[in-house]
C-alpha positions in Angstrom: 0.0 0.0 0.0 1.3 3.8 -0.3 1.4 5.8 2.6 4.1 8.1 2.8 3.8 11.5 0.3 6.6 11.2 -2.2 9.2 13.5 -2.4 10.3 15.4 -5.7 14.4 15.2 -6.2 15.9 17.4 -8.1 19.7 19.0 -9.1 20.8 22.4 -7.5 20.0 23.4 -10.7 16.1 22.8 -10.1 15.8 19.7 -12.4 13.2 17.2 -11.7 15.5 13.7 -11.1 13.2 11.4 -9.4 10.8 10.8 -7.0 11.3 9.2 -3.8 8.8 7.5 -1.6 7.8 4.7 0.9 5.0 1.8 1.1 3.8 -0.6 3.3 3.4 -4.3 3.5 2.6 -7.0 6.0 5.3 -9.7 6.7 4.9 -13.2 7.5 4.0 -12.5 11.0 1.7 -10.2 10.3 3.7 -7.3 10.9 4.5 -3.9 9.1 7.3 -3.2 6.7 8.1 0.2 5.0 10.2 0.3 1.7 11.7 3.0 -0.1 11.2 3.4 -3.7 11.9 6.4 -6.2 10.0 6.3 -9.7 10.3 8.9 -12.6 9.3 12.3 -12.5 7.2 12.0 -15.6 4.1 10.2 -16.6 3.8 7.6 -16.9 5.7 7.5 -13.5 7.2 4.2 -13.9 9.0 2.9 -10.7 12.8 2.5 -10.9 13.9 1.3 -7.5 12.9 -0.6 -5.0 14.2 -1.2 -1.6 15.7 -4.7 -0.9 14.8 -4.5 3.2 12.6 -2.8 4.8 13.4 0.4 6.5 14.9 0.1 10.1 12.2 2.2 12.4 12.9 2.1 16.1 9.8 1.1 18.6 8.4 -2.2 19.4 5.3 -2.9 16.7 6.2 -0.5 14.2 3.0 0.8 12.3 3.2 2.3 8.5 5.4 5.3 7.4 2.6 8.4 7.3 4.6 10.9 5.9 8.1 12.4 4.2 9.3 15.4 4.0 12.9 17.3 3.4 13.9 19.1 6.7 17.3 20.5 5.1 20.4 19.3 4.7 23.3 17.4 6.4 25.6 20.1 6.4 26.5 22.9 4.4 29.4 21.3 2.4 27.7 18.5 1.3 24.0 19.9 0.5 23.1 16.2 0.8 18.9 16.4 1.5 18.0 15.5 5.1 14.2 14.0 5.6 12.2 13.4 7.8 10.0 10.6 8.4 7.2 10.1 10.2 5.3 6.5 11.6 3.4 5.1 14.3 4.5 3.2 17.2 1.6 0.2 18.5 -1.1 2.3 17.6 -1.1 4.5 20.4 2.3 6.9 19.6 3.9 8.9 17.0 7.4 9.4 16.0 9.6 11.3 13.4 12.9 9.6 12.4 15.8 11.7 10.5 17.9 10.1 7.9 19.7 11.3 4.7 18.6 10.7 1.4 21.6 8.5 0.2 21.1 6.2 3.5 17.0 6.2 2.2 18.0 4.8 -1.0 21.1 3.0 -0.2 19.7 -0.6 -0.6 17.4 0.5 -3.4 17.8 -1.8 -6.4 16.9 -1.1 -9.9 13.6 -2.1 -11.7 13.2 -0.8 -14.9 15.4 1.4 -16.5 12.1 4.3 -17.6 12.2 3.1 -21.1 9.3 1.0 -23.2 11.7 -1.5 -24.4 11.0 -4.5 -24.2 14.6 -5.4 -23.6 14.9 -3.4 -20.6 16.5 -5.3 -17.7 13.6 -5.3 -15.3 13.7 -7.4 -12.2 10.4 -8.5 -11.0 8.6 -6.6 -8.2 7.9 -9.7 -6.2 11.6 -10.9 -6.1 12.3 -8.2 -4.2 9.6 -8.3 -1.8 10.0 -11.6 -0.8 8.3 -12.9 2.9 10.9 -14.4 5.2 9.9 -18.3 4.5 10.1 -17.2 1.1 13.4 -15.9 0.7 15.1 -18.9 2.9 14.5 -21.2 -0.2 15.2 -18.4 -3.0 18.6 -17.4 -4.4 20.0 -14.4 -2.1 20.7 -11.1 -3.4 24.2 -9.7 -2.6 24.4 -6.6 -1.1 26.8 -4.7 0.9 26.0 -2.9 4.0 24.8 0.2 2.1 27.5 0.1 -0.8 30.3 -1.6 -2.1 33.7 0.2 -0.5 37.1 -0.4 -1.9 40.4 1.5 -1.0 43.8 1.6 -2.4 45.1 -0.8 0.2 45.2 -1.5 3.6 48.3 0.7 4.5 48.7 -0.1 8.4 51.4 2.4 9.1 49.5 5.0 7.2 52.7 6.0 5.0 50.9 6.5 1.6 51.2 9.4 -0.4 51.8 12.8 0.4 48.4 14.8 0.2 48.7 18.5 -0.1 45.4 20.8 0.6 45.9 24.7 0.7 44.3 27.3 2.4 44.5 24.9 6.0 46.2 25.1 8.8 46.7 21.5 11.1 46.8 23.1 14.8 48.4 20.4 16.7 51.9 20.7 18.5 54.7 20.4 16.2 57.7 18.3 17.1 60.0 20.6 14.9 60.1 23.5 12.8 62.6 23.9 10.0 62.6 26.4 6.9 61.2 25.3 3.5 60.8 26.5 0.0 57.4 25.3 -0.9 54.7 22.5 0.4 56.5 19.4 -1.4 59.7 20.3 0.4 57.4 19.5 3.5 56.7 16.3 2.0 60.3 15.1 2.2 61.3 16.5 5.3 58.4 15.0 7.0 58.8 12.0 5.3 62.2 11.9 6.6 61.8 12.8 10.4 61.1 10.3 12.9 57.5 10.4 13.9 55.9 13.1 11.6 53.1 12.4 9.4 51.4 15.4 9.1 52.8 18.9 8.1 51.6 22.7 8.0 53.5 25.1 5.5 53.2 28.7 6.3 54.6 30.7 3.4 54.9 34.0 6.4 56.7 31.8 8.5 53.6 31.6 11.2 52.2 28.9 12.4 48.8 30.4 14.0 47.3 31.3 11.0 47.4 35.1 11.9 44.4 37.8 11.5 43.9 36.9 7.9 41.4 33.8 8.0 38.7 32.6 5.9 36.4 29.6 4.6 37.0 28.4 1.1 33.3 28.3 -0.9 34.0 24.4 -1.0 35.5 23.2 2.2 38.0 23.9 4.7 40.6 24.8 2.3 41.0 24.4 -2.1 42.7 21.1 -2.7 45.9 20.5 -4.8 47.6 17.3 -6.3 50.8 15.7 -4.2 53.2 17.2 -6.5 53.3 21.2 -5.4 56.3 23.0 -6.3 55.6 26.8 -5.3 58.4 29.1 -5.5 57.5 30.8 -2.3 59.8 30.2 0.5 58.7 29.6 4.4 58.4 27.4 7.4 57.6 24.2 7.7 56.1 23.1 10.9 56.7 19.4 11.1 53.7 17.2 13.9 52.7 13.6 14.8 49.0 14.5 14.0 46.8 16.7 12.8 44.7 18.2 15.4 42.0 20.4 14.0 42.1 21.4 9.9 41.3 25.5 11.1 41.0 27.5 7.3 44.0 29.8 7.3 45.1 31.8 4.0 49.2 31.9 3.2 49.2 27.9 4.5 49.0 24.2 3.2 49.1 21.6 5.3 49.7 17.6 4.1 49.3 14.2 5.2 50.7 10.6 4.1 47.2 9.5 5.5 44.9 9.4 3.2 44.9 6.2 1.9 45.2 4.3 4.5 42.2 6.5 6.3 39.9 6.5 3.5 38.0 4.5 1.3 35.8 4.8 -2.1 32.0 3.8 -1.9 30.8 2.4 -4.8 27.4 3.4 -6.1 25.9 1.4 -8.6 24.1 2.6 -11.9 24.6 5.8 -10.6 26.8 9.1 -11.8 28.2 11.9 -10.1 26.1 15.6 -11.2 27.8 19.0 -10.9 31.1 17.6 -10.4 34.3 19.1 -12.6 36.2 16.9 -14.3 39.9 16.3 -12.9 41.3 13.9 -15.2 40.2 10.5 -17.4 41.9 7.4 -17.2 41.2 3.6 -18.5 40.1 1.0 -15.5 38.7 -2.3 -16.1 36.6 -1.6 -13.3 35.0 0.6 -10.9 36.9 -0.9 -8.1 40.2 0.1 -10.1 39.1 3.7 -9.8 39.2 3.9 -6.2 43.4 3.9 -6.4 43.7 6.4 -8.9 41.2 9.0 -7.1 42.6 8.6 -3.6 46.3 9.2 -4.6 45.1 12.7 -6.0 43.6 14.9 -2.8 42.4 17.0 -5.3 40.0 13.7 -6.3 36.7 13.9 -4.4 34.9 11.2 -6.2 34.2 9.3 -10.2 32.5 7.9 -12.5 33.0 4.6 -14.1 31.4 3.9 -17.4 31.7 0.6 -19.5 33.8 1.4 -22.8 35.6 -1.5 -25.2 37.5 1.3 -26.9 39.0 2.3 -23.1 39.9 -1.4 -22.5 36.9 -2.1 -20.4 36.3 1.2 -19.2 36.9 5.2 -18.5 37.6 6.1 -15.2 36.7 9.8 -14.9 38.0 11.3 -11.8 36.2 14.5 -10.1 36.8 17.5 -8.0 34.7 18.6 -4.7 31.2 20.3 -6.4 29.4 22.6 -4.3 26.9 20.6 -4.1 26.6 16.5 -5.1 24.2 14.5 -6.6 23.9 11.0 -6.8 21.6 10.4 -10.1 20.5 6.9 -10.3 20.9 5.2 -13.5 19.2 2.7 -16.0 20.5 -0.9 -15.6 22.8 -1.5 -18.4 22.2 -4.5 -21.0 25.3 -5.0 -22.2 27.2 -7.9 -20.2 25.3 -7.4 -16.7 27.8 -4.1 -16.7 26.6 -0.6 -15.6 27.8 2.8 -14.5 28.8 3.2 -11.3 29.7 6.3 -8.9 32.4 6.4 -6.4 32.8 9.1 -3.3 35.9 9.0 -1.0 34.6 8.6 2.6 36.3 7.4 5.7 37.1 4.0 5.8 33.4 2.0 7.5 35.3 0.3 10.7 35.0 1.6 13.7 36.5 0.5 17.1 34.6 1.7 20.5 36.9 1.4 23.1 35.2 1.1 27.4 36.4 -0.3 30.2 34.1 -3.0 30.0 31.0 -4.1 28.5 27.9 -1.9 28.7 25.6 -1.9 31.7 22.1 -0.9 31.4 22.4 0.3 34.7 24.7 3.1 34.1 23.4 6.0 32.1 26.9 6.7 30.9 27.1 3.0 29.2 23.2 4.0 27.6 24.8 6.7 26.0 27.5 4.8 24.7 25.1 2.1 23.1 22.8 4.7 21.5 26.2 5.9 20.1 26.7 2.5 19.1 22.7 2.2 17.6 23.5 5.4 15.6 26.6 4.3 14.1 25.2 1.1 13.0 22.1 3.1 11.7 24.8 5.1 9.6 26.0 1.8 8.0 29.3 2.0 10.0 30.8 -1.6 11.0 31.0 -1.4 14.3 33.4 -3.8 16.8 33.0 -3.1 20.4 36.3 -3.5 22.9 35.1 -4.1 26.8 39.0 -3.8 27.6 38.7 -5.3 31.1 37.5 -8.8 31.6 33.6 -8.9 32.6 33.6 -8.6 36.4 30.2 -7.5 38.0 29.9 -4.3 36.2 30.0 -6.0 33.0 27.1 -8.5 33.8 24.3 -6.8 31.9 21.9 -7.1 28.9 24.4 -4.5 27.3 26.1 -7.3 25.5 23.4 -8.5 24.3 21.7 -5.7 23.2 25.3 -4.7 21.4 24.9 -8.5 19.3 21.3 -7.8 18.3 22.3 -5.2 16.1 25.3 -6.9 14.5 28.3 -5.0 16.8 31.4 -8.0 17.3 32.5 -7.6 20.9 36.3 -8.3 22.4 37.1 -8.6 25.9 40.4 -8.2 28.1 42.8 -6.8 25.5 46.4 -4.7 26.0 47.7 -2.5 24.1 49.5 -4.0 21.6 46.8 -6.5 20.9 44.3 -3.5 20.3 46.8 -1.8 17.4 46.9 -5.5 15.9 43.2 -5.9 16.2 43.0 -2.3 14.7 45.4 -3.2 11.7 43.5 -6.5 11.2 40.0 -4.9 10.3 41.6 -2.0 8.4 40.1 0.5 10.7 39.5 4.5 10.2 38.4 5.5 13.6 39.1 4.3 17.6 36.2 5.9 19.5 38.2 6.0 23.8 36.0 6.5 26.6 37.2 8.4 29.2 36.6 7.7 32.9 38.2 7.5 36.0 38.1 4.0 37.9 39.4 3.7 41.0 42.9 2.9 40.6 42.3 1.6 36.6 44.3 3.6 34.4 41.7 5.4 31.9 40.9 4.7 28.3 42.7 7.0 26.3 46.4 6.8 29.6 46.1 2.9 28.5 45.9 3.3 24.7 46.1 6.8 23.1 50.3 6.3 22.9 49.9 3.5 21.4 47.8 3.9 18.6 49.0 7.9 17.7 52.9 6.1 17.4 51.7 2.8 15.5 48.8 3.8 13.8 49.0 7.6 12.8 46.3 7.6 9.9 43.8 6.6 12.8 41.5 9.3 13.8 41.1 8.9 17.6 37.8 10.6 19.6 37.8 10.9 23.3 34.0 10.4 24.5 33.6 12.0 28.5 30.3 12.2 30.3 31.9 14.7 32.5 34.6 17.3 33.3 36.0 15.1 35.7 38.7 17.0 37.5 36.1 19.8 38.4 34.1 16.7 39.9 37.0 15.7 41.6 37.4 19.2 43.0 34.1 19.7 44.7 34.4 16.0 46.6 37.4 17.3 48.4 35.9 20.7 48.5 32.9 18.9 50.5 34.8 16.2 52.0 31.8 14.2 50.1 32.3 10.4 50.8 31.7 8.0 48.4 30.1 4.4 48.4 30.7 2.0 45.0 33.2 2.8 42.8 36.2 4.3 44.6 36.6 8.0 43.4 40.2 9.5 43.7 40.6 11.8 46.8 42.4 13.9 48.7 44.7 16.6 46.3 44.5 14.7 43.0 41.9 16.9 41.4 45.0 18.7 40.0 46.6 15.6 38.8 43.6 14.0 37.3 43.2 17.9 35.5 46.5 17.5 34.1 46.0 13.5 32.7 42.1 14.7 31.3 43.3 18.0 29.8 46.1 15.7 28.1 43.6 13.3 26.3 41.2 16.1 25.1 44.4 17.6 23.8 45.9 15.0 22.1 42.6 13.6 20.6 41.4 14.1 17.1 38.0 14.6 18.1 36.1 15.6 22.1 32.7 13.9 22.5 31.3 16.3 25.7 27.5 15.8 27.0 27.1 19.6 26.9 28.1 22.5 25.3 28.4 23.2 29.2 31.1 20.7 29.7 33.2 21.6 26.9 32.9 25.4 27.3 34.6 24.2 31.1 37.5 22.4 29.7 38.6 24.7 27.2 38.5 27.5 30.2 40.6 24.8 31.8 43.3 24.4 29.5 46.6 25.5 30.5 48.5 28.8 29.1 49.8 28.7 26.0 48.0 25.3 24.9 44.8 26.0 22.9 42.5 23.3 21.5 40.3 24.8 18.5 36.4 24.4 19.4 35.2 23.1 16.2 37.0 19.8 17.6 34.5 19.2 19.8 30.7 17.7 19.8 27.9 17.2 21.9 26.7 14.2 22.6 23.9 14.3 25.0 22.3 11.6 27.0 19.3 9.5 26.0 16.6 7.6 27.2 15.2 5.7 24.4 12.0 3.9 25.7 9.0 4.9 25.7 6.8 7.0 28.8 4.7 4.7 31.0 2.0 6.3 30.8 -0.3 8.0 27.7 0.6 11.2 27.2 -2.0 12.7 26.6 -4.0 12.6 30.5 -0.3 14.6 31.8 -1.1 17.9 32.4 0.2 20.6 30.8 3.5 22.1 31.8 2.0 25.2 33.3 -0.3 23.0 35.9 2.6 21.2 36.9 4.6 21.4 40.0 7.7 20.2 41.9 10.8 18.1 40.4 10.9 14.2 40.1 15.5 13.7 40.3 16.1 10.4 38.8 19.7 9.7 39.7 22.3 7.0 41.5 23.1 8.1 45.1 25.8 6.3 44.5 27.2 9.0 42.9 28.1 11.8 44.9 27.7 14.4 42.8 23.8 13.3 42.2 23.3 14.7 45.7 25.0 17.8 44.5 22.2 18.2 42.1 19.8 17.6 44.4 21.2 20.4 46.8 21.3 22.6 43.4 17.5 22.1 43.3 16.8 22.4 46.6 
């Protein structure tokens, strides 16, 4: 049945593409199930997609999808089309899920092509939409998570290439500073110092990016190939990471990271809109594009097209657009081979990195698993490291929940065997939690090192649920005693200030729980260190089941009274709260 509205799609330039759209059905259980489809613009409308699975919709019993709509877009780089989507939990409540419109139509596959020939390769409706009993005895369809991703190979020490973008300034500490003609003098100095991988060239000879700042139309800075030769003379500023990219004009900044960090995701009978053309080359396949685009930083994505005369096919490689567009594609006839689009992206592996298994019982751990729903949601492949052996804390439904939706877990694992186990599944980004435990050494003291010496092309984000040394600081203040989990007392508020500050600092990326928290820690910091903000994000707590009660008999806000505190007086700083109120 139809139910949602569909959704016009068209190119920055206002040209109808497509429409996009979701049904129902019932499964074998009886239960709903919403697909995604898009169908032409014109009559006579034919359909030319169809979702493989139906749409992932959190609540228990899971009605039909009422409505769609665009809400904006992802972010302001991209212009990718954010929607909004609106269903029916058991018959009694309403929700509105967000999701972009490349993860709607991700597992779409093609059904007609929009033409009247007979010829057309047209795969039939029902194979698609096949009930579970049904499908067990049919051929599978293979499909990837959302797409097909291929890289140039899985460069462990992250030594690839040297990547040159202008107009950017990396702000991290530098472990030397030496003098420079040009950007690819960089290249081979850093190349040739121990520990460097990342580089900033200032052609004034100043590293802070100075009173003259600003935002390229297209990004954080205009991209150029490896092989920069500027006549200009300057200082190059030589560091073991990146920090924050921070727009600065009169700089370039480079990396040997990029392919070892990133990846291409292959989209199938599908081109690339709006995108200027770099450079063509042949490639027997779209999978042999992915090399030649992320070797050039100035590639942003391509387009593959079958071609006998270009020994199998043209590889045409593309520069950042304002704005993309994925346009889907008619199936080809010829051979079962089709166009296909390909976008750089960071690498789909993920580690997430606690000190044990999650507990439902700690709100801390609930926020780290809806982190871990999310990510999944995205299409990331997620593993899950409890890095202490499962004691008490680490009896809990958390595991379990964590293996429902497809997230490998690892238990009890040093430091070495985490950079082996992060080299092994080729992965982009370790996600550290960051809390203190008694006498446990923290997260990010245990593995941070570790992974920023072996691993440099690893993007590493701290995630804290508090500014802890401030916590710290008002238990001694208040001589507050504690019961559980042993907090650190007496005058280490200024030690544990001086390890926390150090993690934040040396992280790619801060996850706070408020825009509170981090405006604390960067008040915190010491003189003459400075951590940009734009590395930082909030990530607030969530409670993701539903109310016990309807509501629609609570009153309204202005007939209410009093304060219901839901916290662990375990924690002392929960009676803080309490006091607060009070």
């Amino acid at each position: 049945h139809g139910g949602a509205n569909p959704l016009l799609v068209r190119t920055s330039g206002g040209v109808p593409l497509y429409y996009v759209a979701i049904f129902h059905t019932k499964d074998a259980d009886l239960q709903y199930a919403n697909y995604a489809y898009s169908f032409a613009p014109r009559p006579p409308f034919e359909v030319l997609s169809v979702a493989r699975s139906p749409l992932s919709l959190r609540g228990k019993r899971v009605r039909m999808v009422t409505g769609l709509t665009e809400v904006g877009v992802m972010d302001a780089e991209s212009g990718e089309a954010l929607l909004g989507i609106s269903y029916g939990v058991d018959d009694r409540a309403a929700r509105f899920a967000l999701l972009p419109l490349t993860v709607l139509l991700a597992d779409t596959q093609t059904v007609g092509d929009g033409r009247d020939d007979a010829t057309a390769a047209i795969v039939e409706a029902s194979e698609l939409l096949r009930l579970p009993r049904e499908a067990a005895a049919a051929r599978p369809v293979a499909r990837g998570d959302a797409a097909e991703y291929v890289s140039a190979a899985a460069i462990g020490s992250g030594r690839g290439a040297c990547s040159i973008s202008h107009g950017v300034r990396f702000d991290a500490a530098s472990i030397k500073v030496t003098p420079a003609a040009s950007p690819a003098d960089c290249c081979a100095l850093c190349r040739a110092t121990k520990y460097c991988h990342f580089f900033t060239f200032a052609a004034n000879g100043d590293d802070t990016g100075g009173a003259a700042t600003t935002r390229s139309p297209h990004g954080a800075g205009r991209a150029s190939t490896a092989v920069d030769a500027e006549p200009s003379g300057g200082l190059c500023w030589l560091k073991q990471w990146s920090g924050t990219a921070v727009p600065a004009v009169g700089h370039a900044s480079g990396t040997f990271s990029r392919e070892a960090a990133c990846g291409c995701e292959l989209i199938a009978a599908s081109r690339l809109e709006e995108s200027p053309l770099l450079a063509e080359a042949t490639a027997r396949s779209p999978a042999a594009c992915a090399p030649l685009c992320l070797r050039d930083v100035a590639c942003a994505g391509f387009d593959w097209a079958p071609s006998v005369a270009w020994g199998g096919g043209v590889c045409r490689l593309r520069r950042r657009p304002p704005v993309a567009h994925f346009v889907p594609l008619p199936a080809a006839v010829a051979g079962g081979r089709e166009e296909t689009a390909g976008v750089v992206r960071l690498k789909r592996r993920l580690l997430l990195v606690h000190n044990h298994p999650p507990h439902l019982g700690f709100g801390s751990d609930r926020r780290l698993l809806a982190l871990a729903q999310a990510l999944v949601d995205s299409r990331f492949r997620l593993l899950f490291v409890g890095a202490d052996a499962a004691g008490k804390a680490g009896r809990s439904q958390g595991r379990a929940q964590l293996l429902s939706i497809g997230v490998e877990l690892v238990s009890a694992i040093s430091e070495v065997e985490l950079t082996q186990l992060a080299t092994k599944h080729d992965v982009s980004v370790v996600i550290l939690t960051l809390w203190f435990w008694g006498a446990s050494a923290s997260m990010p003291a245990r593995y941070l090192r570790m992974l920023r010496t072996s691993l440099p092309h690893l993007k590493i984000v701290v995630m804290t649920d508090d500014v802890h040394h401030l916590r710290q600081r008002g238990l001694e203040a208040r001589a507050a005693s504690t019961r559980g989990v042993a907090l650190r007392t007496g005058a280490e508020a200024e030690e544990m200030k001086e390890e926390e500050l150090s993690h934040y600092y040396h992280a790619d990326h801060v996850l706070t729980i408020s825009d509170v928290d981090r405006g604390s820690i960067l008040q915190s910091l010491r003189p003459g260190r400075r951590i940009h903000p734009r590395r930082f994000s909030t990530l607030r707590h969530v409670f993701g089941e539903a109310p016990h009660f309807p509501l629609a008999s609570a009153p309204p806000f202005r007939d209410r009274r009093n304060a219901l505190f839901v916290g662990n007086m375990n924690n002392p700083t929960n009676v803080d709260g309490l006091t607060w109120f009070a």
